[in-house]
Phi, psi and omega in degrees: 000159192278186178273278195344301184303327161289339180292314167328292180291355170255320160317318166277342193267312166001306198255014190256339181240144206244125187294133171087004189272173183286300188312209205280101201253129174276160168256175170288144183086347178288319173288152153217112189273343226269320139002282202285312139017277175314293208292319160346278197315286159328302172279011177257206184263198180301295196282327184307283180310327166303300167315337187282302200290341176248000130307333215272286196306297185326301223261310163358274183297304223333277180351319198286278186308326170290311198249333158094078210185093163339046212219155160235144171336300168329313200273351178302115168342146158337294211293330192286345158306303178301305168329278193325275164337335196270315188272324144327314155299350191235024169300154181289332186265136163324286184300337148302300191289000176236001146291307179307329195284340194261349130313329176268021181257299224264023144275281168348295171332281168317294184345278194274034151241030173245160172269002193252354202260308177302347199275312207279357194269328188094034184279306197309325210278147224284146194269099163280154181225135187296125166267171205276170180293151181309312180248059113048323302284138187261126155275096154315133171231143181299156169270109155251161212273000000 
């Protein structure tokens, strides 16, 4: 990948968690999507990567083609990235809506491979589940044939 290109890609996996929300808020510099990225790249096939790389271009270029503003994705307010990003998923084309979706799989990624990020969502801690009481009424339900 190009320098331009890595920037075009931390600038977009970046914008996939929206600063100030109430939900699972990152610090700057905590992630390293460009790390999970990579590995993406390398450990998939071919064509998997080759898609990375033209989802990358797509959402890079979008402004131009989506809003028709003369921009590069980079250069976009924060909010107007996640906005931007929001409305790509939800695109009439397909081959939009499942590129963008697969930069926002290998965002995830990143996420959830830094450990101070799973710490703070409570992903590792293990789900006790209450058991039921002994006596109970036990119900049988039929087997259909």
């Amino acid at each position: 990948m190009t320098r331009w290109e890595q920037a075009w890609a931390e600038a977009v996996l970046n914008a996939f968690v929206v600063e100030g929300g109430s939900g699972l808020t990152v610090k700057q510099g905590e992630v390293d999507y460009m790390s999970a990225l990579t590995r993406m790249r390398e450990r998939g096939t071919a064509l998997a990567a080759f898609g990375l790389r033209v989802a990358i271009w797509m959402v890079a270029t979008a402004p131009l083609w989506f809003f028709g503003r003369f921009v590069m994705f980079g250069t976009l307010a924060r909010s107007e990235r996640t906005e931007l990003l929001s409305r790509l998923l939800t695109h009439h084309s397909f081959a939009v809506r499942e590129l963008t979706l697969l930069l926002k799989l290998t965002a995830a990624m990143a996420l959830f491979g830094t450990a101070s990020v799973r710490a703070r969502s409570h992903y590792d801690t293990p789900i006790v589940v209450a058991a039921a009481p002994e006596h109970a009424p036990v119900r049988l339900l039929k087997v259909l044939p």
